[in-house]
N, C-alpha and C positions, 0 to 999 in steps of 0.2 A: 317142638321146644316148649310151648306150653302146657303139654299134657306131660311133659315132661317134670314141666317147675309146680305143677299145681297137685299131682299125687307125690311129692316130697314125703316121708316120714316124718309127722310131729308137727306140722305145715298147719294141719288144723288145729291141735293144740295150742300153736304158738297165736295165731287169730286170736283162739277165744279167751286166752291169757290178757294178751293184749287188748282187747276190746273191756275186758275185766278193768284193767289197769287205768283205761281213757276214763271208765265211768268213773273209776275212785277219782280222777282226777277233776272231772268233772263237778264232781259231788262239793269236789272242796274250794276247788273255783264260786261254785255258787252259793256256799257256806261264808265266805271271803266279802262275797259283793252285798251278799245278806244284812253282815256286820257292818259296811259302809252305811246300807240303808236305814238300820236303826239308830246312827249315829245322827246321819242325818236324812231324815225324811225326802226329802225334795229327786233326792234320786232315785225316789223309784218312778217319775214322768221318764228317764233314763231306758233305754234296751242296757243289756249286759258288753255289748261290743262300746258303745258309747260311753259307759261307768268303766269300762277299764281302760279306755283312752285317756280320760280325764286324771285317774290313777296313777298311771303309767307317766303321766309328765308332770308330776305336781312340783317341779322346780320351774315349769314355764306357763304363766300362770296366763297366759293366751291362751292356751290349748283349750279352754274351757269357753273360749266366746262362742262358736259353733252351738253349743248346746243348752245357751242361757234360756232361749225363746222356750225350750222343753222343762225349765225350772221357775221360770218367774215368768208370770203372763205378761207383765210391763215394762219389763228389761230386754231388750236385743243386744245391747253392747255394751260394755264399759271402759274406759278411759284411762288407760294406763298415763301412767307418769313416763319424763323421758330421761334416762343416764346423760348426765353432761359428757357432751362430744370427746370422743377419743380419737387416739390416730389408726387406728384399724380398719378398715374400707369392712361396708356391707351395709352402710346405711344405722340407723338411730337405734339406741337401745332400750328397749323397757324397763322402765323398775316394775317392781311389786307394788306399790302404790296405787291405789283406784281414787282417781278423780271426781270422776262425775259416773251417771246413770245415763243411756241417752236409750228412750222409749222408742219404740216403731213409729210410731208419728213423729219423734224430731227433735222429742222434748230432751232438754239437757238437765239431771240435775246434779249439779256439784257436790261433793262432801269436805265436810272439814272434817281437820283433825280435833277431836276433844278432849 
């Protein structure tokens, strides 16, 4: 059965089409994350799987704690604000709002609004 499915007619063509197709896509994928990086510098301490995670959820703006230590040496976390309690079960809601800074040693620092 497999010398069967593997001498198909065009079987190899169709690979090397395709493998063609993965590079173009590839190419533009990394053209893409490129343009993130010159927007903003900081992502390139980022690998390409970690910049399109961050990407890919920009409506949830946690997605991006995971990989603060990789963008700012003195930030491990920040502080989301919390949505006034709803009746919805699953626990407290974030806003978008960032609170405070809190450093790997502990330190908290608050921001205001100005």
């Amino acid at each position: 059965n497999a010398l069967r499915a593997t001498t198909q007619t065009g079987l190899l063509d169709a690979f090397k089409n395709n493998n063609h197709l993965l590079d173009q896509i590839q190419k533009c994928l990394e053209d893409y994350l490129e343009s993130k990086r010159l927007l903003f510098p900081r992502f390139y301490f980022l690998s390409n799987d970690e910049l399109l995670e961050i990407l890919s959820q920009t409506r949830n703006p946690l997605a991006v704690q995971p990989h603060l230590r990789k963008c700012f040496d003195a930030i491990q976390k920040l502080e989301f604000g919390i949505a006034p309690a709803s009746d919805q079960p699953g626990g407290e809601t974030h806003t978008n709002d960032i609170l405070a800074l809190l450093s790997p040693e502990g330190e908290r620092v608050p921001l205001t609004k100005g």
